[in-house]
C-alpha positions, 0 to 999 in steps of 0.5 A, a space after each residue: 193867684 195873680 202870680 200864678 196867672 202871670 207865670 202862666 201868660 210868661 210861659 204861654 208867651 215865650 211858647 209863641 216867641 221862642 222857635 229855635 231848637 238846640 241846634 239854633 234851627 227854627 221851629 218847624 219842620 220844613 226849616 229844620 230840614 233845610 237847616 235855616 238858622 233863627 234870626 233875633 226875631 224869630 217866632 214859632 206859633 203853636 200851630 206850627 207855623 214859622 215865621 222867622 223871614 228866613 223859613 221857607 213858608 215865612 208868612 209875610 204880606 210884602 210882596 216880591 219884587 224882581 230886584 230882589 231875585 238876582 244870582 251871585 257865584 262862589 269861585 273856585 280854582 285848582 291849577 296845578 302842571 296837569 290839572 286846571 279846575 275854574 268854577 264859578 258856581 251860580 246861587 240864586 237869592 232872594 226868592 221868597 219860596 226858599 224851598 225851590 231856591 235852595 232845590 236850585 242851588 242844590 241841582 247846580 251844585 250837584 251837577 258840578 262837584 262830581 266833575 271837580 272831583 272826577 277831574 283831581 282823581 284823573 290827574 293824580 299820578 300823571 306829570 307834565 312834560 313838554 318834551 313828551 306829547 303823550 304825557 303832556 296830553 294827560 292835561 284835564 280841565 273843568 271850566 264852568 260858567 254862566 249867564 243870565 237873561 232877565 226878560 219880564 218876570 222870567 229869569 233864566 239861568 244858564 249854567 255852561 259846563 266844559 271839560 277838555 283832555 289834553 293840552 299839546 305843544 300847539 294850544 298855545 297857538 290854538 287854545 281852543 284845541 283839545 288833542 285828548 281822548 274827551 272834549 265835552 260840553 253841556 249846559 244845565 237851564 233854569 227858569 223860574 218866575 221871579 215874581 211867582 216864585 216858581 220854577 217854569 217848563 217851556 209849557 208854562 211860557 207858551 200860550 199856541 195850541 198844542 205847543 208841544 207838537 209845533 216845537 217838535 215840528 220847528 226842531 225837525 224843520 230846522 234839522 232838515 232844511 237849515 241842516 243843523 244836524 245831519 242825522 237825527 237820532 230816528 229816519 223820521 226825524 225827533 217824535 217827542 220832548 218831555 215837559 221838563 225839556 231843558 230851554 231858556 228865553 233870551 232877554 235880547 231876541 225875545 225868543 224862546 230856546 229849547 237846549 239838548 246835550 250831546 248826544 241826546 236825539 243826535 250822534 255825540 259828535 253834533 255837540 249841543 243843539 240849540 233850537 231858537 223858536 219863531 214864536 212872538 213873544 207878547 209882553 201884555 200876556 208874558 207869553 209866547 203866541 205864534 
């Protein structure tokens, strides 16, 4: 009878303590899914709930502090006589909610490796030639980029996307010239909350009253009178921004930046348009306030 007991309290034990599958994944669904591999402590209880220290919802009563949150790149080049690829790809580490990190770090890689591979296949088949100009202007680059602002809880991530076609006899002299027919940039933004663990809307950030209609006021105030652009995409100036609007903080000025692309409320032309917000930043509430 006793060991009965005993090989039932051993199996019941190891029920509690053994959470890996056959494929070394933790036990629950939400680890599976995001393939996070067990660790030598790892445990799965029979309510379902992981708590190897690498799963999503890993239940721990250590607070996050900012210094564990910090982003890191992985590099990665290609130069060859009519290709240039130099890509160092930002991840962001350490926040305790793995499953906006890795959303994250998913939305950046996949706003990159399209272009990678968009850049290789436009360059096969073409050769250099320096006596040549229209051979030579069948050059493509892809450079991307990236920097970071830390102001408070808020960590902003700025990923600087550039492809440029062409390379004539006089970018040597003027490396910033591109002769080809696509010469584009753009930027992807993030901002997240390194204490909350959360990814953050300029909404989030802004303690005016209707906060909303005041941004749209400033963008078309400085579209007209500082003349930023010439010609907004509607005679009545810019009507509207969604709330995932893209914008980041800037840890220098304190201030609140809201980003469009190209072409996105003014002719492709204008390039990116960056729009600094007057609000003060107040560092008792975390928030902007005018």
């Amino acid at each position: 009878m006793k060991k009965a007991i005993l090989f039932l309290v051993l199996i019941i034990s190891a029920l509690l303590i053994v959470g890996c599958d056959d494929n070394n994944f933790c036990g629950c669904e939400t680890c599976r899914a995001y393939e996070v591999k067990c660790s030598a402590n790892c445990s799965f209880k029979t309510t379902g709930k992981c708590t190897c220290p690498d799963c999503p919802d890993y239940d721990t009563s250590e607070p996050i502090v900012t210094s564990k949150v910090k982003v890191y790149s992985t590099g990665y080049k290609k130069q060859a006589t009519n290709v240039n690829i130099d890509v160092q790809k930002p991840e962001i580490e350490g926040m305790s909610d793995l499953i906006v990190q890795q959303r994250i770090n998913k939305d950046i890689s996949d706003s990159i490796l399209p272009y990678e591979d968009e850049i290789a296949n436009l360059s096969e088949g073409f050769s250099y030639n320096d006596s040549d100009d229209m051979i030579n202007a069948k050059t493509y680059t892809y450079l991307v980029d990236y920097k970071t602002y830390l102001l408070d809880d808020y960590l902003s991530l700025v990923v600087q996307h550039d492809i440029r076609t062409g390379n004539s006899i006089n970018s040597a002299q003027e490396p910033n010239k591109t002769d080809g027919v696509r010469s584009n940039k753009w930027k992807n933004t993030y901002v997240v909350d390194v204490v909350n663990n959360k990814e953050l809307t300029y909404l989030d950030v802004c303690n005016i009253t209707n906060c909303k209609g005041k941004i749209i006021e400033e963008i078309n105030r400085q579209a007209t009178e500082e003349k930023k652009i010439d010609i907004l995409m509607t005679d009545k100036g810019l009507a509207d921004i969604p709330d995932n609007q893209r914008f980041y903080i800037d840890d220098t000025t304190k201030k609140l930046i809201i980003y469009f692309e190209p072409g996105s409320i003014a002719k492709f032309s204008a390039g990116e348009l960056l729009f600094e917000m007057p609000f003060k930043y107040d560092s008792s509430s975390k928030k902007f306030v005018e």
